[in-house]
N, C-alpha and C positions, 0 to 999 in steps of 0.2 A: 801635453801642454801646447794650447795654441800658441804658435808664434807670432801674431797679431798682436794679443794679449803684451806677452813679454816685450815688444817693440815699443807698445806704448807706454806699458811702466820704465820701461829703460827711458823713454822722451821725457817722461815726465819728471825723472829722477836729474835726469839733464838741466831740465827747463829750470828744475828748483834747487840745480848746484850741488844736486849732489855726485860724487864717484861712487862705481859701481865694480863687483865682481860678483861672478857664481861660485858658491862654495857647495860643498859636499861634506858630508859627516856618515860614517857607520852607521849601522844600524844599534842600538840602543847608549850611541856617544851620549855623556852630561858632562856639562861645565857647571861647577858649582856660582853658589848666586855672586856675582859681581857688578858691577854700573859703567857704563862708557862714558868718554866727557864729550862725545858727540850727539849727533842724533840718528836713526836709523828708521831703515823703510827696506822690508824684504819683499818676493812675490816666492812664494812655493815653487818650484816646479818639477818636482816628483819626493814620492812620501810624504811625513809627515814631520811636524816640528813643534815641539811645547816649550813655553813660555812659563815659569811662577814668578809673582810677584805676591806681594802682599795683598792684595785682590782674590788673589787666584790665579788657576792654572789654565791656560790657554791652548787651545792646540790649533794648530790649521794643515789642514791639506792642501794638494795639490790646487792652484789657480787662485787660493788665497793669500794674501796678502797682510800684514802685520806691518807696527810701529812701535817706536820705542823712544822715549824722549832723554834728551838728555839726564844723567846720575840716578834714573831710575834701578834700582836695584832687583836683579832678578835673579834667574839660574834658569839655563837653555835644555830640551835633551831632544836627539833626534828619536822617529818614533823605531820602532820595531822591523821596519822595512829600508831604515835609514832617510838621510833627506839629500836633498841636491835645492839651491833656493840663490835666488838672484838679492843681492843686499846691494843699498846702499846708505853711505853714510855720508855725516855734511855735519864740520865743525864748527 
């Protein structure tokens, strides 16, 4: 993962108020569907990480990036290789 990259999402995440940490999960970790009462903004940065919503199932890799709005309701799972992924959130 470039660290450029990551800088500038962390600025941006700054500029738009949000806090930020790097989490980490297992490899084949799930949280069942749940909604937060904030909003969220991750960037990947190693393996991989899926998303369901009533849409559909999302996944992103490494260097991608995902959002999540407010009381949307989902359920998370890291992929196969586990994930490591920069979040932020902003109430």
């Amino acid at each position: 993962m470039d660290q450029t990259q990551i800088d500038a999402f962390k600025a941006d995440l700054d500029r738009e108020g949000y806090s930020h940490a790097t989490r980490s999960w297992e490899p084949g970790y799930q949280m069942d569907e749940h909604s937060h009462d904030f909003n969220v903004k991750g960037l990947i940065l190693s393996g991989s990480f899926s998303i369901t919503t009533e849409a559909g199932t999302e996944t992103y890799s490494q260097g991608q990036s995902f959002t999540m709005s407010t009381g949307c309701p989902h359920s998370e799972a890291a992929g196969p290789e586990g994930v490591s992924f920069l979040v932020g959130r902003k109430d």
